[in-house]
C-alpha positions in Angstrom: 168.3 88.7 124.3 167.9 89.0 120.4 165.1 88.4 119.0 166.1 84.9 117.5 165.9 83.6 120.3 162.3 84.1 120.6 161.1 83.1 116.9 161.3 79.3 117.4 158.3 79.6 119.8 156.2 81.6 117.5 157.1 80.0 114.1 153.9 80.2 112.4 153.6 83.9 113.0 157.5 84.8 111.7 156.4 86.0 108.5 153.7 88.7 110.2 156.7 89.5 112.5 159.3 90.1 109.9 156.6 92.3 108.0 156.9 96.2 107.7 153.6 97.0 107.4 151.4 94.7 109.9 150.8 96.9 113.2 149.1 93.6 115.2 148.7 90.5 115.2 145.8 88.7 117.2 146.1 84.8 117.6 142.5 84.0 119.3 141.7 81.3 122.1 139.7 79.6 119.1 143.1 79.1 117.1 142.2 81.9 114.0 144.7 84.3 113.7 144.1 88.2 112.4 146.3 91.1 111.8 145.8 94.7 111.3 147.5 96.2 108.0 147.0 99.4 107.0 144.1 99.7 109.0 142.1 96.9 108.2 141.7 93.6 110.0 142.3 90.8 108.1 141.8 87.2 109.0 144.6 85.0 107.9 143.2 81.1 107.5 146.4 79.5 106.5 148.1 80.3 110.0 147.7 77.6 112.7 149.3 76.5 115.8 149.4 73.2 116.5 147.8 72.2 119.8 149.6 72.7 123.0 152.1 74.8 120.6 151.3 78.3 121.8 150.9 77.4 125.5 153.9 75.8 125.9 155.9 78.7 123.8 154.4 81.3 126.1 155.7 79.7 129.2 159.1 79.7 127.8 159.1 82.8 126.6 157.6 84.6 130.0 160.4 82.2 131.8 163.3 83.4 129.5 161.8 87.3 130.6 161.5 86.3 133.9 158.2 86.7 134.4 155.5 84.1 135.9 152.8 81.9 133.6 150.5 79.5 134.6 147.3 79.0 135.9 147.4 81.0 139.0 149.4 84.2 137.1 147.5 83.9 133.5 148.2 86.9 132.2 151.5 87.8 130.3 152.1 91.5 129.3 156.2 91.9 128.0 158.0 93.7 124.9 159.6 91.5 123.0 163.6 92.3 121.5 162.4 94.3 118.8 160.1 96.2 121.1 157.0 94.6 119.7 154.7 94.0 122.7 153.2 91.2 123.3 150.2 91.1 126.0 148.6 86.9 126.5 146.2 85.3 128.3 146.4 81.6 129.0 143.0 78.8 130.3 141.4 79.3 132.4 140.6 82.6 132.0 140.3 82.1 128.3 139.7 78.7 126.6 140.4 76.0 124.5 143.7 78.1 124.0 145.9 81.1 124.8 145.0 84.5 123.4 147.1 86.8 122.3 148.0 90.1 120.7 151.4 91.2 119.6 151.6 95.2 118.9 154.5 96.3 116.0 155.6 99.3 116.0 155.3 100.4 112.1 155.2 104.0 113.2 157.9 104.5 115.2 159.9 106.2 112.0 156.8 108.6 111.5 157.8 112.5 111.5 154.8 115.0 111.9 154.5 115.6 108.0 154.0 111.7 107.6 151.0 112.5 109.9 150.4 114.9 107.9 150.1 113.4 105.0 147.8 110.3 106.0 145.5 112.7 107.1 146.1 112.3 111.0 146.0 116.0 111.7 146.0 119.0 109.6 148.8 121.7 108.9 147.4 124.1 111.6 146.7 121.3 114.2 150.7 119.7 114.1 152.1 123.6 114.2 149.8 124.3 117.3 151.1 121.0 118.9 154.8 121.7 117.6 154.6 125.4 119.5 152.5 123.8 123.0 155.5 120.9 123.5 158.6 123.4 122.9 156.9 126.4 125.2 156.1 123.4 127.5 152.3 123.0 127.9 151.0 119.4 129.5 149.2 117.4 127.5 147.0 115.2 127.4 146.6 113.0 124.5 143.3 110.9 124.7 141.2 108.0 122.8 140.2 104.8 122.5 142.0 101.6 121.7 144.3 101.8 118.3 143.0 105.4 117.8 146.8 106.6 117.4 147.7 107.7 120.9 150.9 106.2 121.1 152.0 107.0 117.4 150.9 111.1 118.1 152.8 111.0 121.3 155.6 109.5 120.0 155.6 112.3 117.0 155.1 114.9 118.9 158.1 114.5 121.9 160.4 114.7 119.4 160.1 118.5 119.4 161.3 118.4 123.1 164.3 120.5 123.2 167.3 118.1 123.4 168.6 119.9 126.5 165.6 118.4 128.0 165.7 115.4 130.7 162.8 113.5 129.6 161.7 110.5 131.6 159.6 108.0 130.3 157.1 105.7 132.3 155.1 102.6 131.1 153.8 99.3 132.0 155.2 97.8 129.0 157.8 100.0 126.8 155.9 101.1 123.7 157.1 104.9 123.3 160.6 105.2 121.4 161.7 108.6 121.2 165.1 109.6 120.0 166.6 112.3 122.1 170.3 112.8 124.0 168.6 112.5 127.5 165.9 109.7 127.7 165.4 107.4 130.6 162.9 104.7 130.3 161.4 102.7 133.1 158.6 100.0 133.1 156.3 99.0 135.8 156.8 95.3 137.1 153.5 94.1 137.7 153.6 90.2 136.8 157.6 89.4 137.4 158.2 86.5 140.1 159.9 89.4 142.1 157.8 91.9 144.4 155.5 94.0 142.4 156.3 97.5 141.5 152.9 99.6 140.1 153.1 102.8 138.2 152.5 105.0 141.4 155.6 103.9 143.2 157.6 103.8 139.7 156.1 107.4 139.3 157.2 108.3 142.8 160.7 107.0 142.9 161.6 108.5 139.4 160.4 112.2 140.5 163.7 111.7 143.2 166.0 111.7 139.9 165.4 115.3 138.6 162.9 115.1 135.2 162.6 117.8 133.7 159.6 116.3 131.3 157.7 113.3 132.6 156.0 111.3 129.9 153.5 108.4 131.0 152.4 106.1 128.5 148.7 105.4 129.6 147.2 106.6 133.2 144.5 104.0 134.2 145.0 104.1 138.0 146.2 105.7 141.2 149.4 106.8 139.4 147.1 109.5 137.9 147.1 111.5 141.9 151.1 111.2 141.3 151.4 112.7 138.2 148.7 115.7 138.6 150.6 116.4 141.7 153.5 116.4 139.5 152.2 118.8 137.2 151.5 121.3 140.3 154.1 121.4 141.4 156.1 122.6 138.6 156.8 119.5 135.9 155.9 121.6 132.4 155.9 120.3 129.4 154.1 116.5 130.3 152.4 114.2 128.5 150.3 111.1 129.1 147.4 109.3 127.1 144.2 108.2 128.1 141.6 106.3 127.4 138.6 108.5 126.7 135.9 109.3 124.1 136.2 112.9 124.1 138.0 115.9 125.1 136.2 116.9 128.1 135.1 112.9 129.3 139.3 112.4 129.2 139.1 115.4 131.9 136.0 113.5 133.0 138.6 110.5 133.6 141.5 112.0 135.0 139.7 113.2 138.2 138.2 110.6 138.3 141.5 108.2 138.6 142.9 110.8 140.4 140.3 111.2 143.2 141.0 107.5 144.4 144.4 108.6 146.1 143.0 112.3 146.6 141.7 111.4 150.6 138.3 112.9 150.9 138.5 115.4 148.0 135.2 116.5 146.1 135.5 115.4 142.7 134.7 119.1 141.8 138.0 120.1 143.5 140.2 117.5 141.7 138.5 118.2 138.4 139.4 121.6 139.2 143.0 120.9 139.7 143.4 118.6 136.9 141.9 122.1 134.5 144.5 123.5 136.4 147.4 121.0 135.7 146.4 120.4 131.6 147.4 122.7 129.4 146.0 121.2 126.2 144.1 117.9 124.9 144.3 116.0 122.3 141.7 113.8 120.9 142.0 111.0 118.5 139.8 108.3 117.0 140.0 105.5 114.4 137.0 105.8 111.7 136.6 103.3 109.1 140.2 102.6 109.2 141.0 106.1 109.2 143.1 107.6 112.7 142.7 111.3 113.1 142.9 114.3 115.7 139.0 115.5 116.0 139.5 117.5 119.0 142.9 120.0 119.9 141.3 122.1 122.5 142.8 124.5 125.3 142.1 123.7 128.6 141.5 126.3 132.0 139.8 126.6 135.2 135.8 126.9 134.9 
């Protein structure tokens, strides 16, 4: 499907979309609509949709992906053709309108000295990251919302040796990473068709032989799947979490991990996860600003 196809539907944004240097764009229930540029947020009052406008686009767009949008299924999570993703919610869960929030990918081009250079992460930091993904360390890249996850992870898999089987796993594609052996898969969590979560997506795709597994974002019980992963001999993963530290995104992992861990202490899965990590990385946005503040080494207490 190109991406034509889905620009009728979202005419009064086209120009944000066609731009190279807006990362999101938020359309609120309240009709205002905002965009992130360079790191700042930026309210845009000449942008409108016209009533009904949005609704009715969103429900031909989520038909056209075959997914489901109305009031009983109100949320909408998809990437669009360019691999912009686009996450909505429709009334009644929010009102007067829909809400929604498209993600561009501005960064996908980055190479570590671009990082480097906007001040992401220092010299010493990118060659300590460069060395931990090609001797094959897990990591574990943690932070809060637009902190940079994505755009570090992406970066930093692209010193995966090209030999490598790499096997990606997200709810909606956002990771991009150009190597010989990549296979992406996405969770189906809102299609019309049976639902397929990221711990039976996780489980199925350790059948085909991945010699890296990189998640995109554990939040559930897909996080028991992938530490057992990592024990049992998958080196050199990566996944991101949300977290506001180095040790809480530890804190966080057992914790999502201990929901499919049958009667386990959290002690003893914290333990394992120590066990499973080899190194974290911590990343927050400040005053505009996206930077690693914590690269620490992680082991058994």
């Amino acid at each position: 499907m190109s991406f034509e196809v889905i620009i009728p539907f979202l005419k009064p944004i086209e120009p944000l979309l066609a731009s190279k240097t807006v990362s999101e764009i938020m359309v609120n229930p309240d009709g205002s609509v905002w965009i992130e540029e360079k790191g700042h947020i930026v309210l845009q009052p000449s942008i409108r949709f016209d009533e009904g406008a949005l609704l009715t686009g969103l429900e031909v767009i989520a038909n056209r992906f075959g997914k489901k949008l109305d009031a009983d299924s109100p949320i909408l999570n998809l990437r669009l053709p360019d691999g912009s993703r686009m996450a909505a919610l429709i009334p009644p869960v929010v009102n007067p309108q829909p809400m929604i929030t498209i993600r561009r990918f501005t960064s996908r081009d980055f190479t570590m000295q671009d990082l480097i250079d906007r001040g992401m992460l220092t010299t010493e930091q990118a060659e300590q990251l460069v060395d931990a993904v090609r001797r094959g360390d897990n990591l574990l890249i943690s932070g809060g919302t637009g902190a940079g996850k994505t755009t570090l992870a992406n970066v930093i898999a692209g010193f995966i040796p090209d030999e490598d089987r790499i096997l990606i796993l997200e709810d909606v594609a956002e990771l991009y990473i150009r190597k010989p052996h990549v296979i992406s898969a996405e969770a189906q969590l809102d299609t019309h068709k049976s639902q397929i979560g990221f711990a039976d997506l996780l489980k199925a795709a350790l059948r085909h032989r991945p010699d890296r597994i990189i998640v995109g974002e554990i939040r559930g019980p897909e996080a028991r799947v992938f530490v057992d992963a990592l024990n049992t001999g998958h080196r050199g993963s990566l996944t991101t979490i949300h977290a506001n530290g180095a040790e809480d995104a530890i804190h966080r992992l057992s914790q999502l991990a201990l929901r499919g861990s049958g009667g386990v202490s959290l002690n003893d899965v914290e333990e394992e996860c120590r066990r499973s990590i080899d190194m974290i990385v911590h990343v927050a946005k400040i005053e505009g600003v996206r930077a690693v503040k914590q690269l620490v080494r992680v082991g058994t207490p």
